[in-house]
RODO-2510 file (C-alpha; in nm, 4 decimals, decimal comma):
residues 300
     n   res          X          Y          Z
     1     x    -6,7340    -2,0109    -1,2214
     2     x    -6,4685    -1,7990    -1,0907
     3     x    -6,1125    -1,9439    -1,0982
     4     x    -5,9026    -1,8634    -0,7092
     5     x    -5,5794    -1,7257    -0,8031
     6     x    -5,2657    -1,7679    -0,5441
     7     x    -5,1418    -1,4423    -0,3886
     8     x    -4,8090    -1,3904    -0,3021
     9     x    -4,6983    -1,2592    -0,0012
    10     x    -4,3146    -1,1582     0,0186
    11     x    -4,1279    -0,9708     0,2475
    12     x    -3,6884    -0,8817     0,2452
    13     x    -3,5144    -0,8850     0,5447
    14     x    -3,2150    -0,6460     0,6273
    15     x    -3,0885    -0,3239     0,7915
    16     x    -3,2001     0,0035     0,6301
    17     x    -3,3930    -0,1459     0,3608
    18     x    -3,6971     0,0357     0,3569
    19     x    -3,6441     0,2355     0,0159
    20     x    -3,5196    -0,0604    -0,0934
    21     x    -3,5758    -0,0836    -0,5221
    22     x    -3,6872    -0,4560    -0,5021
    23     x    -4,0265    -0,4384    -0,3890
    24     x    -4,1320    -0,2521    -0,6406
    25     x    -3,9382    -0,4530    -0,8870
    26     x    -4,1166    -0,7504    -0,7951
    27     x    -4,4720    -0,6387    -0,7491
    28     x    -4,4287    -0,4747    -1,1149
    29     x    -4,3077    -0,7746    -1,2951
    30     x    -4,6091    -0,9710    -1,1281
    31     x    -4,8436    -0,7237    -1,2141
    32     x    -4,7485    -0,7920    -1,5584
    33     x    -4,8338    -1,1316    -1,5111
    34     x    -5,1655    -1,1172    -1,3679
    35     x    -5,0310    -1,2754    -1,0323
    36     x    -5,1381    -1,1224    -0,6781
    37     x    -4,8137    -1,0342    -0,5167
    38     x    -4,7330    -0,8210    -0,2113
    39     x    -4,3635    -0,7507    -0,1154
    40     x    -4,2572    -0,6018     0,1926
    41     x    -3,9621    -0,4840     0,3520
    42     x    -3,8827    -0,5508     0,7253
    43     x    -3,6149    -0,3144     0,8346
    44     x    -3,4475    -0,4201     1,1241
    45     x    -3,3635    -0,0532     1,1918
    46     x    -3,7127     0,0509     1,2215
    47     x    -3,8452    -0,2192     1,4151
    48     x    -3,5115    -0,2046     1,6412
    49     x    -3,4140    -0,5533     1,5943
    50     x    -3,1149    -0,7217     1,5741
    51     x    -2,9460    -0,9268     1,2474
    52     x    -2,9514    -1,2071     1,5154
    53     x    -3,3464    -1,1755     1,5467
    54     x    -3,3190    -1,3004     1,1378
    55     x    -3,4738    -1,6593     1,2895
    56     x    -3,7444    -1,5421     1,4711
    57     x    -3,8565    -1,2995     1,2285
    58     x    -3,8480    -1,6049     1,0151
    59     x    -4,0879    -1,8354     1,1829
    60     x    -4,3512    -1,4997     1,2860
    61     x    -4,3506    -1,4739     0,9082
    62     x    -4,4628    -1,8541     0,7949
    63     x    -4,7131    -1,7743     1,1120
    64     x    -4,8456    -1,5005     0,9108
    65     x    -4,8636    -1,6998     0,5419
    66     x    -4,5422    -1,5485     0,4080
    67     x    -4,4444    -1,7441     0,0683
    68     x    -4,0867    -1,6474     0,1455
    69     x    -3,8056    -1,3487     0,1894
    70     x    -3,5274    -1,1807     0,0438
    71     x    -3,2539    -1,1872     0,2990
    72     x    -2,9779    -0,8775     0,2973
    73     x    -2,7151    -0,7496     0,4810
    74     x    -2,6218    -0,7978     0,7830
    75     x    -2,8281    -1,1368     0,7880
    76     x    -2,6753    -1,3453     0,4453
    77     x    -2,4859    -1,5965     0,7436
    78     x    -2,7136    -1,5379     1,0384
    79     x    -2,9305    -1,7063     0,8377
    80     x    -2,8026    -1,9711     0,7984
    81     x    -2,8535    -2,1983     1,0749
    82     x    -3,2227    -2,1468     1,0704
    83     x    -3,3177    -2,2812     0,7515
    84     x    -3,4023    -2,6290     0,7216
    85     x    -3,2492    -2,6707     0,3552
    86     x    -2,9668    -2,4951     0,2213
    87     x    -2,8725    -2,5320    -0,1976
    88     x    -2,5215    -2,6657    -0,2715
    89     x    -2,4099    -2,3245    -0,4431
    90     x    -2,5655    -2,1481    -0,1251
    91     x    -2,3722    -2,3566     0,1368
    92     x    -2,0464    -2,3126    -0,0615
    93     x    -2,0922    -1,9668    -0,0595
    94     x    -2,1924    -1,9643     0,2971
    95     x    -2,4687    -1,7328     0,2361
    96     x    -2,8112    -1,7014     0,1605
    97     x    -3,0727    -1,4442     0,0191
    98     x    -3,3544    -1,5880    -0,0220
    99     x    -3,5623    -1,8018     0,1807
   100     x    -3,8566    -1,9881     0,0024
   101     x    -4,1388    -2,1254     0,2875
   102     x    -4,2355    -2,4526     0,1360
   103     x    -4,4817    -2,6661     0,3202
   104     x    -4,3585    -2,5198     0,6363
   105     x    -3,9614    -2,5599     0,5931
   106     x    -3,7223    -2,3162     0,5073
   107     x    -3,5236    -2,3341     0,1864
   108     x    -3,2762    -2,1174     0,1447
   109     x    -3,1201    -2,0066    -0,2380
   110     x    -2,8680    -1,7645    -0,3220
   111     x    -2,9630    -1,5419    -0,6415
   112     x    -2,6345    -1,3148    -0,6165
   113     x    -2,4113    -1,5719    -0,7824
   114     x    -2,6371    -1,6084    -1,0730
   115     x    -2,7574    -1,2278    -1,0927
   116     x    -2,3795    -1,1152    -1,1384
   117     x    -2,2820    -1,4101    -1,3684
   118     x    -2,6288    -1,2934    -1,5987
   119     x    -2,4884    -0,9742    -1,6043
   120     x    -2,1082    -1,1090    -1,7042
   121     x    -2,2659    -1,2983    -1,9893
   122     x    -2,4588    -1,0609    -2,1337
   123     x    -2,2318    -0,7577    -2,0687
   124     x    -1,9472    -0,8776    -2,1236
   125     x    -1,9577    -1,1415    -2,3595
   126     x    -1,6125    -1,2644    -2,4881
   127     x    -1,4593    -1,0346    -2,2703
   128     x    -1,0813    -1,2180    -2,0821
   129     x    -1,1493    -1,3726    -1,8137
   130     x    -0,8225    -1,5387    -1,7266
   131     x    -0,6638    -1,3070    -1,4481
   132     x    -0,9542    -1,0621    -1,2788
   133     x    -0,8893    -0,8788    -0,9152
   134     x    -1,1732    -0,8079    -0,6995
   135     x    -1,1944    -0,5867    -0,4189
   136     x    -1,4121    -0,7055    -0,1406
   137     x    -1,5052    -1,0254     0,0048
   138     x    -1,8522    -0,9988     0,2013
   139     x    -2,1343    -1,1598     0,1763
   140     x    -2,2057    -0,9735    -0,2064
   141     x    -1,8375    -1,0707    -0,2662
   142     x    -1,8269    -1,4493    -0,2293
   143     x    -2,1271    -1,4246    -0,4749
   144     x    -1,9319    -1,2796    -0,6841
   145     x    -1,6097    -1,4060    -0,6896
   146     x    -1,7933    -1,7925    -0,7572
   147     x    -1,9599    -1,6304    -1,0086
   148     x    -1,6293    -1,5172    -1,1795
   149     x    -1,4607    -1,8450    -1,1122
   150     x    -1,7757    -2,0549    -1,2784
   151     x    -1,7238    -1,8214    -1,5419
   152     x    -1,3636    -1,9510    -1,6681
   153     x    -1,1801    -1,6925    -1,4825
   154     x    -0,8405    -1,8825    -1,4306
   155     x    -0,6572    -1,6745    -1,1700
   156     x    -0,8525    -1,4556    -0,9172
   157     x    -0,6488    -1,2107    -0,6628
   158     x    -0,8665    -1,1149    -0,3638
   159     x    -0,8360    -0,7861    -0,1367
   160     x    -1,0491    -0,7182     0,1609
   161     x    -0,9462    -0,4844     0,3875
   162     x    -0,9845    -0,7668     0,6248
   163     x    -0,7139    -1,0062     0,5396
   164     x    -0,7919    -1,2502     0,7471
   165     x    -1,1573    -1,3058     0,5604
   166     x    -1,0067    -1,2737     0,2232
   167     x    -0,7625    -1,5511     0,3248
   168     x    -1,0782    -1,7487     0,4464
   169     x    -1,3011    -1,6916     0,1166
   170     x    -0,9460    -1,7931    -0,1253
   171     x    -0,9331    -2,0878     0,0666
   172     x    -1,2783    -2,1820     0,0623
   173     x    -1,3454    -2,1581    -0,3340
   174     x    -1,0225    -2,2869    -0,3949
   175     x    -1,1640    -2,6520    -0,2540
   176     x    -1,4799    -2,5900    -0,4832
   177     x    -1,2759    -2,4989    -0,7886
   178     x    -1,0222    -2,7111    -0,8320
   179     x    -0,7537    -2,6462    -1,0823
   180     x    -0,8441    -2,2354    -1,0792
   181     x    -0,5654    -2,0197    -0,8554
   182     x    -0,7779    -1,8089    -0,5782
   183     x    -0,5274    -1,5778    -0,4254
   184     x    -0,5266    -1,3058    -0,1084
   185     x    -0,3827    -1,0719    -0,2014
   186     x    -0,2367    -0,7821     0,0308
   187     x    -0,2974    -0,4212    -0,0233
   188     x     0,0625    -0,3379    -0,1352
   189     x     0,0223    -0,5362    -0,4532
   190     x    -0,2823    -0,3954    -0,5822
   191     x    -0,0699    -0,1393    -0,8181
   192     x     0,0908    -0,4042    -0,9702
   193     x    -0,2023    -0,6591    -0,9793
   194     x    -0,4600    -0,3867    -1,1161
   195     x    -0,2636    -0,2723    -1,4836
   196     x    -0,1455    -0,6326    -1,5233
   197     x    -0,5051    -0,7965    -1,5089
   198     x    -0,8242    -0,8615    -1,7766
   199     x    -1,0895    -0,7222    -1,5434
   200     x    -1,1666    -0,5478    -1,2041
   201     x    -1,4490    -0,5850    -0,9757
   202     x    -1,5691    -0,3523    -0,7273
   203     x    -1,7888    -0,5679    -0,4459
   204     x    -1,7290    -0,3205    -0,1718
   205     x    -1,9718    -0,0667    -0,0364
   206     x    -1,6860     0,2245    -0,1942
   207     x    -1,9145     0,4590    -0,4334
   208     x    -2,2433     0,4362    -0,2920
   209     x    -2,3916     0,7848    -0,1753
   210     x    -2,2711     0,7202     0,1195
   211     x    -1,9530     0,6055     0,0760
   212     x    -1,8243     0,8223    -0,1977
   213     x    -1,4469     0,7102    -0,3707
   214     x    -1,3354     0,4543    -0,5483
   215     x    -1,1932     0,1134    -0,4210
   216     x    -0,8890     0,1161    -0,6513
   217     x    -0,6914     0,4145    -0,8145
   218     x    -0,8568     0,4564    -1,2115
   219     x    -0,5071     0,5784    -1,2791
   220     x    -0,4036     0,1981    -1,2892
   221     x    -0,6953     0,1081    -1,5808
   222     x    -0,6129     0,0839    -1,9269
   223     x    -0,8861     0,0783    -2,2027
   224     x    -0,8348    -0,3473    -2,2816
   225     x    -0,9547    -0,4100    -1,9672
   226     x    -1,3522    -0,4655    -1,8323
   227     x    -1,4494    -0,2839    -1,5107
   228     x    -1,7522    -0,4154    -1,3136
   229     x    -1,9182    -0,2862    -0,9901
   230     x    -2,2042    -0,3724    -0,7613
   231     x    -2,3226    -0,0892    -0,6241
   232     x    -2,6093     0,0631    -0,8128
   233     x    -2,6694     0,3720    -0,5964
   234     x    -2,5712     0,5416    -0,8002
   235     x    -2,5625     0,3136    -1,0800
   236     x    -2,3149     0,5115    -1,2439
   237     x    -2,0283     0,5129    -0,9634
   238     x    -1,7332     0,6904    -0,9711
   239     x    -1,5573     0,3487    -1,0599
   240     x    -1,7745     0,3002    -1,3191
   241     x    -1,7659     0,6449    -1,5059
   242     x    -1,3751     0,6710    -1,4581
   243     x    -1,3529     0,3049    -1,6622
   244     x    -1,5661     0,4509    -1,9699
   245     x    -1,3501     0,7631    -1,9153
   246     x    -1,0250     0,5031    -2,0020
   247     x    -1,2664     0,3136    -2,2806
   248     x    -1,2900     0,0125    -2,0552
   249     x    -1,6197    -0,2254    -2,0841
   250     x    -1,8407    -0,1739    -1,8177
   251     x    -2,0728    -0,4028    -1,6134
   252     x    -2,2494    -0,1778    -1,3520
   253     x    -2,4536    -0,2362    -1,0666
   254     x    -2,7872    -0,2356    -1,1661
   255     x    -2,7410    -0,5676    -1,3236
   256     x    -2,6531    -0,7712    -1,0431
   257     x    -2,9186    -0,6131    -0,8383
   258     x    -3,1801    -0,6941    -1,1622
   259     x    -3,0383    -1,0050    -1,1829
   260     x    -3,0966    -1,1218    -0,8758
   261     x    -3,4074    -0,9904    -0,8074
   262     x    -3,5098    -1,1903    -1,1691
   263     x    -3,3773    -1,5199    -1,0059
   264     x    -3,5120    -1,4824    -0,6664
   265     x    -3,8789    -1,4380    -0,8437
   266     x    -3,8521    -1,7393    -1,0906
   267     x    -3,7932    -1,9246    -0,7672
   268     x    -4,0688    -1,7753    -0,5423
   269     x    -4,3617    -1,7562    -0,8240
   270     x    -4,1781    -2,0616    -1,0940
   271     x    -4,2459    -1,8476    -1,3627
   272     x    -4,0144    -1,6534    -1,5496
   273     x    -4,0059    -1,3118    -1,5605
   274     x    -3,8683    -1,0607    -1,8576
   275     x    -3,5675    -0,9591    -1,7833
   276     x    -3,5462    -0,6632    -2,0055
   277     x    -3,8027    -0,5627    -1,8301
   278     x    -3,7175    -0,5068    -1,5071
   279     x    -3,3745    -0,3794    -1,6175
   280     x    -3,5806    -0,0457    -1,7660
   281     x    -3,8327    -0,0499    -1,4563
   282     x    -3,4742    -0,0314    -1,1690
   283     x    -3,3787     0,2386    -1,4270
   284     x    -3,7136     0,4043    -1,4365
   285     x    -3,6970     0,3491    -1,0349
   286     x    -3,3425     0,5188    -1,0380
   287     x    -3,3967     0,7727    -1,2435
   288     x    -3,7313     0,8845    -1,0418
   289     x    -3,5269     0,8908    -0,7022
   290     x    -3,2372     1,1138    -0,8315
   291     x    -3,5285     1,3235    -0,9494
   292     x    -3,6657     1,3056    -0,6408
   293     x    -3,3380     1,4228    -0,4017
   294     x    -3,2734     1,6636    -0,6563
   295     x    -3,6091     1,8704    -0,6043
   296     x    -3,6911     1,8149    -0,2391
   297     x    -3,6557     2,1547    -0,0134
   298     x    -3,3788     2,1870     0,2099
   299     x    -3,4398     2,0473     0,5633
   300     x    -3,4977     2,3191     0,8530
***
C-alpha cells in the first residue's frame, strides 16, 4: 500500500524577483527531505502588476492550492490589511513576509527579524552590543533594528535618508522596548556616531550591483568594532570587505537572507531544515551566478 505524501506548493511575491536565490533554496532543502515542494516566483514586473494587486494575487493563489508565499519588496505593508492573522512580532514591525494559507485564512509571519538575529548569534557571538547605528529603516530595516534591540543592544541611533520614517520606526520600537534608547538620528552626526559605537549595520539597498558605494564612510571604522550588512548581492559588499580591511567582525548578507529563508520553511513545511546547509547551497547559488555574468558574451 502506497503511502500519499503532501506536496507543497509555494510561490514569493515582489518586484523583480524572478532570479530570486530562494526558490531554489527551498526546493533543495525539501528535496533533502523527501517532501514534494514547488516554489515559484510571481514578479510583479513581468506580469505588470502593481504592489497594490499583493491582495488579489493572494486570494487567485489559495484558488489555485497555494500552501503559502514569501512576500518582498514593495509589498511587506501592502500586505498587511489582507491577511486575516497577523503575529505579534509581525504587527510590531508592521510588516510581513510570509503568508501561510491555513484552512483558507491568511497568516502572516515575519522571518527577517529572526533570520538577522540567527545570524547575530552565531556570527557574532559575544560581540558589544550596547550602542550600534544602523543605516536604513525600510521594511528589511525595522526587521532588523527589533532584531538588534531583542538582542541587548542598549542604545540604537537610526538614519534613513527619510527622516521623517526614521523618526516613525524610533518611536514605534521605543513603545515595544521599553527601557532601551531608539534614537533618529540626522545625517550630520553620523561621523561622530559611527567611530564612537560597538557595531554598524548596513539595511539599505547601498552595495548591491546596482547600487554600488557604501552607506557610511569605512574611514570612520576601527578594528573593535562588528560591521554587518544585508545585502548579499554581492555577498561580499564594499561595506563588508572595507570592515575586514580595518579587522572588524563581519556579519554579511547571506545570512539574513539564509536565515530567513530557514524560518519561513520551518513554518510552511513544520519541519526543520539544516541550516548549514542551505548556508553552502546560497553560496554554491552565488558563486554559480558570478560565474555565470562573468562568462556570458557581450550583448549586441
Amino acid at each position: 500500500m502506497s503511502t500519499v505524501t503532501e506536496s507543497y506548493l509555494v510561490g514569493l511575491i515582489g518586484a523583480g524577483i524572478t532570479a530570486s536565490l530562494t526558490p531554489p533554496m527551498h526546493e533543495t532543502e525539501a528535496a533533502h527531505h523527501g517532501l514534494h515542494y514547488l516554489y515559484r516566483p510571481v514578479d510583479l514586473e513581468v506580469i505588470g502588476r502593481p504592489g497594490s494587486d499583493v491582495g488579489e494575487l493572494l486570494r487567485a493563489g489559495r484558488e489555485l492550492g497555494f500552501n503559502a508565499f514569501n512576500i518582498t519588496h514593495p509589498c511587506k505593508q501592502l500586505v498587511l490589511s489582507h491577511l486575516d492573522e497577523v503575529t505579534p512580532a509581525a504587527a510590531a514591525l508592521g510588516a510581513v513576509n510570509t503568508v501561510l494559507v491555513r484552512d483558507g485564512r491568511f497568516v502572516g509571519h515575519n522571518t527577517d527579524q529572526s533570520g538577522f538575529a540567527a545570524g547575530l548569534t552565531t556570527e557574532l557571538p559575544g560581540a558589544a552590543r550596547d550602542t550600534v547605528v544602523q543605516i536604513g529603516t525600510g521594511g528589511a530595516g525595522s526587521a532588523v533594528a527589533a532584531a538588534l534591540l531583542s538582542a541587548g543592544v542598549r542604545t540604537l541611533h537610526l538614519f534613513d535618508v527619510d527622516g521623517a520614517r526614521a523618526a516613525e520606526r524610533a518611536a514605534a520600537l521605543a513603545a515595544v522596548f521599553p527601557g532601551r534608547e531608539v534614537v533618529a538620528a540626522p545625517a550630520g552626526a553620523l561621523p561622530e556616531l559611527v567611530p564612537a559605537a560597538d557595531g554598524v549595520v548596513n539595511a539599505t539597498p547601498v552595495g548591491m550591483h546596482h547600487h554600488p558605494g557604501t552607506p557610511v564612510d569605512p574611514a570612520l571604522l576601527d578594528g573593535r568594532q562588528w560591521v554587518a550588512d544585508v545585502v548579499y548581492l554581492p555577498v561580499d559588499t564594499e561595506l563588508v570587505v572595507a570592515a575586514r580591511a580595518k579587522g572588524c567582525r563581519v556579519l554579511d548578507g547571506g545570512h539574513m537572507a539564509v536565515g530567513q529563508a530557514v524560518d519561513a520553511f520551518r513554518l510552511i513545511t513544520g519541519v526543520t531544515p539544516d541550516r548549514a546547509r542551505m548556508r553552502e547551497h546560497f553560496l554554491d547559488l552565488l558563486a554559480t551566478r558570478q560565474t555565470a555574468s562573468q562568462t556570458a558574451p557581450p550583448g549586441p
